[in-house]
Every structure is written in structure tokens, then in C-alpha cells.
C-alpha positions in Angstrom: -35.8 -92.1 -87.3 -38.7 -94.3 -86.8 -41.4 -93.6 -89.3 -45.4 -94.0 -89.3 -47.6 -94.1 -91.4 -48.0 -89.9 -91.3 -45.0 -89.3 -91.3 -44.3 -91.1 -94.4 -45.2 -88.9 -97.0 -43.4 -85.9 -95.4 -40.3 -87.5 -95.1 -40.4 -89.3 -98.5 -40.6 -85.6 -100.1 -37.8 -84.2 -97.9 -35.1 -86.9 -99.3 -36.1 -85.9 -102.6 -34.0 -83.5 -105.1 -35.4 -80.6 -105.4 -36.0 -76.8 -104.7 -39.2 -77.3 -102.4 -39.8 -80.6 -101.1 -43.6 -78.9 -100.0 -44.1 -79.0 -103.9 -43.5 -82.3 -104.0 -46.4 -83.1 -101.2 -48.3 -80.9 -102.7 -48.1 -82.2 -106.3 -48.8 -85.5 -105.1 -51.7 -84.4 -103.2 -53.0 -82.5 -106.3 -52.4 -85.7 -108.4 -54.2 -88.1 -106.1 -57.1 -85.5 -105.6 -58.0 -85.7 -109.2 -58.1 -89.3 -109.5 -60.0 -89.4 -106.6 -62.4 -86.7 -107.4 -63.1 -88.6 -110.7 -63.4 -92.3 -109.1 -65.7 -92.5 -105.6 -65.7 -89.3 -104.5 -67.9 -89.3 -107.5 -70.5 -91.3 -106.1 -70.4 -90.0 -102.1 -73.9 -88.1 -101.6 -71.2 -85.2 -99.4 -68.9 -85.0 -102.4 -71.5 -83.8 -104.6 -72.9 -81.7 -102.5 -69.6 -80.3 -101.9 -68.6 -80.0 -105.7 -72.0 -78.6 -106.4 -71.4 -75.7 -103.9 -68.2 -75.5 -105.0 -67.5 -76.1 -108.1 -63.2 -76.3 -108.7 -60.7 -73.0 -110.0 -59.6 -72.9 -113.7 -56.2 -74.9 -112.8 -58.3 -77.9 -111.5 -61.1 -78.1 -114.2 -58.2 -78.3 -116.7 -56.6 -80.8 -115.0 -60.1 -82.8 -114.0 -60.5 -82.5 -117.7 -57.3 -83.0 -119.4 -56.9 -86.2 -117.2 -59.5 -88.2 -119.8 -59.9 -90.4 -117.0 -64.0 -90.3 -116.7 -65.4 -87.9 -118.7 -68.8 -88.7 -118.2 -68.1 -88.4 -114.3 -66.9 -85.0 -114.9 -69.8 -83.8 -116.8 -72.2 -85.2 -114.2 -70.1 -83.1 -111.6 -70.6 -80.0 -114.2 -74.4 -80.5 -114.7 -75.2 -81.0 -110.6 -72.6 -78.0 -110.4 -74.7 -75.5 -112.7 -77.9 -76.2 -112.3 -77.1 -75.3 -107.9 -75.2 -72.2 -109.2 -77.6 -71.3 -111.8 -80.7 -71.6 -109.5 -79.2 -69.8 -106.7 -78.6 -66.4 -109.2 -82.1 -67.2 -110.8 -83.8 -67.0 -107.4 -81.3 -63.7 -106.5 -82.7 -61.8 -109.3 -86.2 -63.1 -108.7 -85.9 -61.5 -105.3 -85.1 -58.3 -106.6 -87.2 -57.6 -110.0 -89.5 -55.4 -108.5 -86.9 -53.0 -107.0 -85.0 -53.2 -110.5 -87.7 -52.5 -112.2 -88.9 -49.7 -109.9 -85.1 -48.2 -110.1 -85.7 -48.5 -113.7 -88.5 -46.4 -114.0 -87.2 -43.2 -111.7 -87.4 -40.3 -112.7 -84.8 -37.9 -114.5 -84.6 -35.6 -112.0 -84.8 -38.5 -108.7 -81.8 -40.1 -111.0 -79.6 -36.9 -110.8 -80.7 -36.8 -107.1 -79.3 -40.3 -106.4 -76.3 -39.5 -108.3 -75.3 -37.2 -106.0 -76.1 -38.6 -102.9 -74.3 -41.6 -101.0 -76.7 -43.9 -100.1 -76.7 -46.7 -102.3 -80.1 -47.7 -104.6 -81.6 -51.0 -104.2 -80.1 -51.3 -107.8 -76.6 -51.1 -106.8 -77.0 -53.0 -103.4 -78.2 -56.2 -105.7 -75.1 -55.6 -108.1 -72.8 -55.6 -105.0 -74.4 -59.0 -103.5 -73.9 -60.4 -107.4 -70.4 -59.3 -107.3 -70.0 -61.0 -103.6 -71.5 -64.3 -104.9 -69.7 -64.4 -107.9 -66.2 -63.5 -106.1 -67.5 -66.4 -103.4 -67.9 -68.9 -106.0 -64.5 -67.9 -107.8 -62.2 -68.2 -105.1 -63.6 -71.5 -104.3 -62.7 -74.9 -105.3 -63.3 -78.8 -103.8 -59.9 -79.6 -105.0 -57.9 -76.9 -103.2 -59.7 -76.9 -99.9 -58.9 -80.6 -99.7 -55.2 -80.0 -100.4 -55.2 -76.5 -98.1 -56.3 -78.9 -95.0 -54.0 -81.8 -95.9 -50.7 -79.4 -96.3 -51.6 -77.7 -93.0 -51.7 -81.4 -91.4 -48.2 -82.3 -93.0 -46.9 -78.5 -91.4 -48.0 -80.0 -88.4 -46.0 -83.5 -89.2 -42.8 -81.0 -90.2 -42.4 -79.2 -87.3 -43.5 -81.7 -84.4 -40.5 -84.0 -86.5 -38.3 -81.2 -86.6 -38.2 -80.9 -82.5 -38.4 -84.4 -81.8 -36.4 -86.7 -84.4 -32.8 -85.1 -85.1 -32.8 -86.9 -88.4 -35.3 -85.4 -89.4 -33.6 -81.9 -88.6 -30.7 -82.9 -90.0 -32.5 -83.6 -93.2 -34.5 -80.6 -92.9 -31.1 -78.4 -93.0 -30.1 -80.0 -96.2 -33.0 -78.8 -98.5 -32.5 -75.9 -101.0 -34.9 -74.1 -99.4 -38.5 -73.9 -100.3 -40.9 -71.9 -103.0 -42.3 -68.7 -101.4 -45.5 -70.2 -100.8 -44.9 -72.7 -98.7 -42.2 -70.8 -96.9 -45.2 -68.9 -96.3 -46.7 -72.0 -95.3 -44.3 -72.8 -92.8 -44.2 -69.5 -91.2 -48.4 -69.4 -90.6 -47.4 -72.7 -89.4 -45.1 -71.4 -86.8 -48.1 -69.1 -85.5 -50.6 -72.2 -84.7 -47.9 -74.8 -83.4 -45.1 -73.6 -81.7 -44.7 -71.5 -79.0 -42.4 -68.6 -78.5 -39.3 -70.4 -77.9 -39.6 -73.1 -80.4 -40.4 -70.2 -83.3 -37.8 -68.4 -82.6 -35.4 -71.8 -82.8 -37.0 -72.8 -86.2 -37.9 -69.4 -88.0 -34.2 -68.6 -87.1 -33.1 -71.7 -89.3 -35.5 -71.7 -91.9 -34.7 -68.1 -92.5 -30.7 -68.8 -93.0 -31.5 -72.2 -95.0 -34.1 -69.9 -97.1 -31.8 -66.5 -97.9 -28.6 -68.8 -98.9 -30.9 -70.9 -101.4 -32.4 -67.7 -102.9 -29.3 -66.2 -103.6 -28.0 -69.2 -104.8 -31.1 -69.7 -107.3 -30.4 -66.0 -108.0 -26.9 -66.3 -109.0 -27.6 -69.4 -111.2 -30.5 -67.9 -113.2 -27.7 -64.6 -113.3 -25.5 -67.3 -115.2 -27.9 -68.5 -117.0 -28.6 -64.8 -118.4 -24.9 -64.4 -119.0 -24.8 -67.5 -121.2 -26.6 -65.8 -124.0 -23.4 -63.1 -123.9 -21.4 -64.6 -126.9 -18.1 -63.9 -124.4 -19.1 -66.6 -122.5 -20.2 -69.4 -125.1 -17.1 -71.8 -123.8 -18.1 -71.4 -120.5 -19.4 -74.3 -118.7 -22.5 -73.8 -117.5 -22.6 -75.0 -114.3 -26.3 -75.6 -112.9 -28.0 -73.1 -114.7 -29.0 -74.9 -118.0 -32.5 -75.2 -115.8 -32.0 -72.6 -113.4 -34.9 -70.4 -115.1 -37.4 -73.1 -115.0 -36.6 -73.5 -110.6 -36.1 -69.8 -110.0 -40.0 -69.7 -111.4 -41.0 -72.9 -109.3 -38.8 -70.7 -106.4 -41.0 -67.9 -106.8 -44.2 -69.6 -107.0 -44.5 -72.8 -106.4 -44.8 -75.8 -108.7 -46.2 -75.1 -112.0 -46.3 -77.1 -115.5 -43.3 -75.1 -117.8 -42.6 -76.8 -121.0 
């Protein structure tokens, strides 16, 4: 198979052990993200203007964090970050003190009124717009939008190699499977790069490779259940010492268990 220089990454996961070699693209992604974020991304006039909007989820502040690699960059991300998000919801309530206040000061009766009635008060229209920023901003996050586009581009790589280097397919029919996210993944993928024939062909094969390796995960996290039945302490335990650890990582992708 020859390989360039896109391809690389994709097929370096896929010859790796494991129960979804997507995880693997995606963890390395995810690891070269934060270095990045915290090195010159840092200093690039978009990047902050991007992070400021922005901002990152939980998982990738504790990971930007916990890295200790450039605190001080990280709290200069933080400060641009706040003071954009705290000026936009300053100059949202701004906009709307006059109609709060005039909501405030309705009348008992008017209040019963608009109780009963369906149309919304200004009150309630500003608390749904709050909601909608605050949702906005909370399903946002630099990090993940530049790993969303970047696993997209590799679903591209996946299934133009699958079609056209038989090594590749080959290879392809000897993974475990994948985590339900990025069997997801592949199946959106299916929708923007293949046509008809060629999903039917793949989604056909990537269905059998995916049912056998979730009942095999099944089975082993069975054993591993079974194990704790003092009946079967001499029992060998096969591949389920781990197998609760990769059924989670089959369910939802990787995640950091101790």
C-alpha cells in the first residue's frame, strides 16, 4: 500500500491493538491540540479570537490545565475569554433593564392576567435569549471543533482507502470493531462520501465486523462478572481481566479509567 503523508496517521492507528483504532486518532488529535493550544496558537491574533468566543468544555479546561505546560498562557486565554463573555451578557441585560424593570413593577391584577395568557413577557423572552447564549457558549469548545473537522477529514482518508488500496481493506476487516461514536462517525461518513452502491458495500461490512466485536466484548465483560462467582475462582480468565475497562471505551469512546 503506498502511503502519503495523509494517509499516515489513519493507517498508523488501524495496525494498532485495540478496540477502536478512531480512538486512537482521536486521542492523538486531542493530545497534540493541547500542546498546541498552549504553544503558538497562543500567540495567533485568530486563535484568540477564536478561544475568546469560544472558550473550551469542562473535559478540555482540565486537560489544558492539568497539562502544567504554560500556565500563564492558559490564564491569559481565561482572562481574554471572560472579559468577551462577560461584556457580551453585561450589554444583554443593559439592553433589557427598562423592560425588566417595567415587568417588575406590574400590577397584581396585569400579573394574574399574564399568567394566564400565552404570550410571553418581555421578562421571559430575555430569560429565554440568556438560556440560548448560555447553552451556545456551553456546547462550544476551540478544542473539539478543531478535532470534529480533523476526524471528518481522516473518515474521508478511511473510506477513499478502503475502495481503492485492498490493504488497506484487508486491514480494515481485522479491527475489533469501533466505539459507538465513531461507528457513528463512519456511518455520517457514509452519507457525505459514498454513493449508493459503495454504502451499501461498506455499511454491509462494517455492520458484520461491528455486531461480532460487540458480542464478543459482551461475552468477555459476562466472564469477567462471572469471575467474582466463587465457583469459578480456578478458572482462567481468558481476556476479561480488562474487559470492563474496553466494554466502557466500546460504549463511549476513549475515556481516562483508573
Amino acid at each position: 500500500m503506498k502511503e502519503k503523508i495523509y494517509t499516515i496517521p489513519v493507517t498508523d492507528a488501524f495496525r494498532t491493538e485495540c478496540e477502536c483504532s478512531m480512538c486512537v486518532l482521536e486521542k492523538k488529535l486531542e493530545d497534540e491540540n493541547i500542546e498546541y493550544i498552549l504553544g503558538p496558537f497562543l500567540m495567533e491574533p485568530e486563535g484568540r479570537i477564536q478561544t475568546n468566543e469560544s472558550g473550551f468544555c469542562r473535559k478540555h479546561f482540565e486537560l489544558l490545565y492539568n497539562s502544567q505546560a504554560n500556565r500563564l498562557g492558559l490564564g491569559l486565554i481565561v482572562d481574554t475569554h471572560m472579559q468577551e463573555q462577560n461584556s457580551e451578557l453585561k450589554n444583554l441585560y443593559e439592553s433589557k433593564k427598562n423592560l425588566l424593570k417595567k415587568d417588575a413593577e406590574t400590577s397584581l391584577m396585569k400579573n394574574i392576567t399574564n399568567k394566564l395568557s400565552t404570550k410571553q413577557t418581555e421578562t421571559q423572552k430575555f430569560v429565554d435569549e440568556l438560556i440560548n447564549k448560555l447553552d451556545t457558549l456551553d456546547n462550544s469548545c476551540t478544542i473539539c471543533s478543531r478535532i470534529s473537522y480533523t476526524m471528518d477529514r481522516y473518515v474521508d482518508v478511511i473510506l477513499f482507502l478502503y475502495f481503492k488500496e485492498k490493504d488497506f481493506k484487508a486491514m480494515f476487516g481485522r479491527q475489533k470493531g469501533f466505539c459507538l461514536k465513531h461507528f457513528r462517525l463512519l456511518l455520517e461518513g457514509t452519507k457525505k462520501y459514498l454513493n449508493s452502491k459503495d454504502t451499501a458495500i461498506f455499511v454491509e461490512d462494517l455492520g458484520s465486523i461491528q455486531l461480532q466485536h460487540l458480542e464478543r466484548i459482551q461475552q468477555e465483560v459476562s466472564w469477567f462478572t462471572q469471575k467474582f462467582d466463587y465457583r469459578n475462582n480456578d478458572a482462567p480468565w481468558g481476556n476479561s481481566k480488562d474487559a470492563l475497562i474496553r466494554s466502557i471505551q466500546k460504549l463511549v469512546g476513549y475515556c481516562s479509567l483508573k
